[in-house]
N, C-alpha and C positions, 0 to 999 in steps of 0.2 A: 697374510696378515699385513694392514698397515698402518706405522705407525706413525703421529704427531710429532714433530718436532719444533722448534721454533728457531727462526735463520734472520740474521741483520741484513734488511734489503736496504745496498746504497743505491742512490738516482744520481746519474751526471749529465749536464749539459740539456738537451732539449726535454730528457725526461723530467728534470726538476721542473721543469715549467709545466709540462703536461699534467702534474701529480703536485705541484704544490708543497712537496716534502722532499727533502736530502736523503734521508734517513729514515728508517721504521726500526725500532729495535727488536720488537717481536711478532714475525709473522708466520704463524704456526702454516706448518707445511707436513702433505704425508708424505711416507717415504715407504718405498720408492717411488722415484715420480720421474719421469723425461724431461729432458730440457724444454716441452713443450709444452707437458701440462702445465711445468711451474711458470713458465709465459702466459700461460690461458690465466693461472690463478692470478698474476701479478692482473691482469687486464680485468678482468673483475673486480679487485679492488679500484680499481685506476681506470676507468674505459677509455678515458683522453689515451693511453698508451697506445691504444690501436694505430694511432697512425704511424705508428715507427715499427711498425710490422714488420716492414720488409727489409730492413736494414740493420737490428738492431742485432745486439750481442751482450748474450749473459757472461758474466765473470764470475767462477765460485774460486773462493779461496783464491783471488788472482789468477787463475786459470780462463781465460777465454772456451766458451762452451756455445759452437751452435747451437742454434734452435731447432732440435728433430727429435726425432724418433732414442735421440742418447739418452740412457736409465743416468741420474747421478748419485753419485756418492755423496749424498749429507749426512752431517754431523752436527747435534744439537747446538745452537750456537755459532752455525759458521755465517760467512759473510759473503752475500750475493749482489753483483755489482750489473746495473743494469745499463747499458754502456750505448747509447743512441749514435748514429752514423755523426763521423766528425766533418766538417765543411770546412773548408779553408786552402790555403794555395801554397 
């Protein structure tokens, strides 16, 4: 069975540029879903995301979550932070 939920996706840093938005407040997600597929979906709405493929890192609930093969634990409403490689010295 899978169900819908809907999750706050924030954007930081080169994501916001890529996607034009900080913030989505309702992005309906099924559940259970992998840290991947929910990357696939985000890129889907977003295809500019692609190119932060290989560096990037999901945050749920402030938790740092590779991107793999990991089922997550969502909950209607929670907060998913979409965290792109930081540059700096």
């Amino acid at each position: 069975i899978v169900f819908l939920l809907q999750v706050c996706v924030l954007y930081f840093a080169k994501s916001v540029e890529l996607t034009g938005v900080k913030e989505e407040k309702t992005v309906a997600v099924p559940t259970p879903i992998s840290s991947h597929d929910l990357w696939k979906l985000l890129v889907q709405r977003h295809p500019r995301l692609c190119t932060l493929q290989d560096g990037v890192v999901l945050a749920v609930r402030q938790e740092y979550v590779p991107i793999g093969d990991q089922v997550l634990t969502l909950g209607d409403g929670d907060e998913v932070a979409v965290v792109p490689p930081l540059s700096g010295g």
